[in-house]
LOSE-15099 format. One line per 10 residues: number of its first residue (from 1); their letters; for each residue z, y, x of N, C-alpha, C. Coordinates in nm, 3 decimals, decimal comma. Layout:
# residues N
NUM	a	Z:Y:X:Z:Y:X:Z:Y:X ~ ...
# end
This chain:
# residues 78
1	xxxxxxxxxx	24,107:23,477:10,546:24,039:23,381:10,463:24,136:23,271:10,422 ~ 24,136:23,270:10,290:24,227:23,132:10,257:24,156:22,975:10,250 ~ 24,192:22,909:10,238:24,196:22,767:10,271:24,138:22,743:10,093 ~ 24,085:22,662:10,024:24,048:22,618:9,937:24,049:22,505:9,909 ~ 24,092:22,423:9,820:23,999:22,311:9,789:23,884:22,313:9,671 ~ 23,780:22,232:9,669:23,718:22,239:9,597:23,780:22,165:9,446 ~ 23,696:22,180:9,275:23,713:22,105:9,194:23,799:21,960:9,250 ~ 23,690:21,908:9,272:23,683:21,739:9,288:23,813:21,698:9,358 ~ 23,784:21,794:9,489:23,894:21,725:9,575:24,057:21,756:9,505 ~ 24,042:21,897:9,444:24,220:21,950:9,382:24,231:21,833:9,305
11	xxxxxxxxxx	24,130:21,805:9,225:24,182:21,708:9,110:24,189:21,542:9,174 ~ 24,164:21,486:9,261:24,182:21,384:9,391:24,321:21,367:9,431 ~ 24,329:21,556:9,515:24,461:21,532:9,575:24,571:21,555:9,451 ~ 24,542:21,613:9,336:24,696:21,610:9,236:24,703:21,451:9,164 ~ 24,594:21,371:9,154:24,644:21,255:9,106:24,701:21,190:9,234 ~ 24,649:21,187:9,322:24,734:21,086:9,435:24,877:21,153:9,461 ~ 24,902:21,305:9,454:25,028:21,350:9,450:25,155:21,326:9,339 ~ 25,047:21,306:9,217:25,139:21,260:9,110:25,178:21,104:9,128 ~ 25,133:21,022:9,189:25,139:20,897:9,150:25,222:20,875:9,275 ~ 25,205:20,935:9,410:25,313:20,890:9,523:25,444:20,925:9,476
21	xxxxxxxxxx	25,464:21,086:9,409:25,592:21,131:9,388:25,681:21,020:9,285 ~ 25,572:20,968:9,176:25,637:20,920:9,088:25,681:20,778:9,135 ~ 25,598:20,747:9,247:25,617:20,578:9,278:25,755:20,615:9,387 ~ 25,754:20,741:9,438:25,883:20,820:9,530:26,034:20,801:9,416 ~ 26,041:20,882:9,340:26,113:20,894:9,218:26,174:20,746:9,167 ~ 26,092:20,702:9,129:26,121:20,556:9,047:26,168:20,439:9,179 ~ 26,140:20,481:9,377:26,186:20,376:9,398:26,313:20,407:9,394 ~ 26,296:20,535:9,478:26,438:20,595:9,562:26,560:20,564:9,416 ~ 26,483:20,606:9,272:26,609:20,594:9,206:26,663:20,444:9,159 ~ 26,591:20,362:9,211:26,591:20,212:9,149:26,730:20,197:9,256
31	xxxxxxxxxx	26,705:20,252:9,363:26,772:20,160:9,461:26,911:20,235:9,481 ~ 26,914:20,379:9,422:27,075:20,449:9,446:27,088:20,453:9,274 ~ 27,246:20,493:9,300:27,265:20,541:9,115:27,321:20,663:9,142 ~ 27,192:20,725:9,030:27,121:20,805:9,050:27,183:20,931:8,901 ~ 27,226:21,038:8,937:27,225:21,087:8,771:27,089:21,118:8,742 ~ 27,109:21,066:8,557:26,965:21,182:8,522:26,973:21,326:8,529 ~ 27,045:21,403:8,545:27,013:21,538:8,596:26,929:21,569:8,704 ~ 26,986:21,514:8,844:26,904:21,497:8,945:26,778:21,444:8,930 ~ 26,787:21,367:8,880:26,607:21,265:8,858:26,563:21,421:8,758 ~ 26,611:21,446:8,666:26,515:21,564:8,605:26,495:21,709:8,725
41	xxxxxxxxxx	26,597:21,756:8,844:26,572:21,815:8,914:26,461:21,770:9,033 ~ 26,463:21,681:9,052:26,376:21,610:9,165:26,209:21,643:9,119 ~ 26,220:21,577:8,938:26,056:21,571:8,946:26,031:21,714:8,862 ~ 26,165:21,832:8,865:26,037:21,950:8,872:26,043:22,019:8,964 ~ 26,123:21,961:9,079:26,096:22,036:9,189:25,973:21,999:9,244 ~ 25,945:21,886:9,256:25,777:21,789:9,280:25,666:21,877:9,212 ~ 25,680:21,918:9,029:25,582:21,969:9,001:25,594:22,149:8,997 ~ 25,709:22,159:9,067:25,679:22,359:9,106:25,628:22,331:9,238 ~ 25,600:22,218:9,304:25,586:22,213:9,426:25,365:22,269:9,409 ~ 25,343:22,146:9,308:25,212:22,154:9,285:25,197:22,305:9,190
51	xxxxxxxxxx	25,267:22,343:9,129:25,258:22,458:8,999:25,195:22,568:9,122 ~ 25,315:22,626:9,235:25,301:22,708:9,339:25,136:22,700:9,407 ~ 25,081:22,576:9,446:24,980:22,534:9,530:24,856:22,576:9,405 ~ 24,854:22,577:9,321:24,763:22,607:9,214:24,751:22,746:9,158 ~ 24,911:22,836:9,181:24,907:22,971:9,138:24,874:23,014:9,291 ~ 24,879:22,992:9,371:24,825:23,051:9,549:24,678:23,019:9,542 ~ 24,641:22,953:9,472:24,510:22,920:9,505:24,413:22,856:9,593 ~ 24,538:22,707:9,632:24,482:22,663:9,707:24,426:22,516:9,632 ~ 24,485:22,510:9,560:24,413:22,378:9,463:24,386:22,465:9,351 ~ 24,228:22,414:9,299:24,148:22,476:9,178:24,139:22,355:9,138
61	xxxxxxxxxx	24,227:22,306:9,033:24,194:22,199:8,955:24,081:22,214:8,838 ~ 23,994:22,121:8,822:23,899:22,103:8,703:23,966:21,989:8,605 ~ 24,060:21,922:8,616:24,125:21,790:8,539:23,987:21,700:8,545 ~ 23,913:21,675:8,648:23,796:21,606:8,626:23,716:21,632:8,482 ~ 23,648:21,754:8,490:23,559:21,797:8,399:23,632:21,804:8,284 ~ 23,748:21,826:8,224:23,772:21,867:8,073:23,813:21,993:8,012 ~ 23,835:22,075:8,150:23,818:22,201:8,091:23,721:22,262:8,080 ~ 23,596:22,244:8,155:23,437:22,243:8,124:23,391:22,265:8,046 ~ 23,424:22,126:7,972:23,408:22,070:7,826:23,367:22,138:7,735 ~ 23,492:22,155:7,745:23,598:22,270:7,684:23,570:22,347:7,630
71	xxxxxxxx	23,554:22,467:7,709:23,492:22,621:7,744:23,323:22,600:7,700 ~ 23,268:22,526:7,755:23,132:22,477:7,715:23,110:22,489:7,528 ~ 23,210:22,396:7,484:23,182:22,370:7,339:23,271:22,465:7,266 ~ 23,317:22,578:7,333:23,360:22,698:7,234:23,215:22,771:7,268 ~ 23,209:22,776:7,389:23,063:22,896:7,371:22,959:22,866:7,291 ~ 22,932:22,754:7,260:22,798:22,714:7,171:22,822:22,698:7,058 ~ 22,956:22,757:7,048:22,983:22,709:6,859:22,972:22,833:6,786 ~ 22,996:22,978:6,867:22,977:23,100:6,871:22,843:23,132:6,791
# end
């Protein structure tokens, strides 16, 4: 049995993941000098980190209801 998160919570834990990494990113690089290569390796290693956790299936993101939407207002236009 795998582990899940629900909607709500994937889309919970990827904003608080986006916003630590980035507040991670922006200190660590404030305070060393830093190339931009690395700063561009760092934050997609951060987001293959989340890419992986979403193709395994352990975060089911909903983007807080907009793909819903979405999908909702193609089917009724049918």
């Amino acid at each position: 049995m795998k582990f899940q998160l629900n909607a709500l919570a994937s889309d919970i834990f990827i904003s608080i993941y986006a916003i630590t990494t980035l507040y991670f990113r922006f200190k660590f690089e404030s305070t060393k000098n830093i190339d931009p290569v690395l700063s561009i390796v760092l934050g997609l290693s951060f987001v293959s980190i989340l890419w992986a956790l979403i193709k395994l299936k352990f975060l089911n993101p909903n983007w807080f209801g907009l793909l819903n939407s979405n999908k909702n207002k193609l089917l009724t236009k049918k």
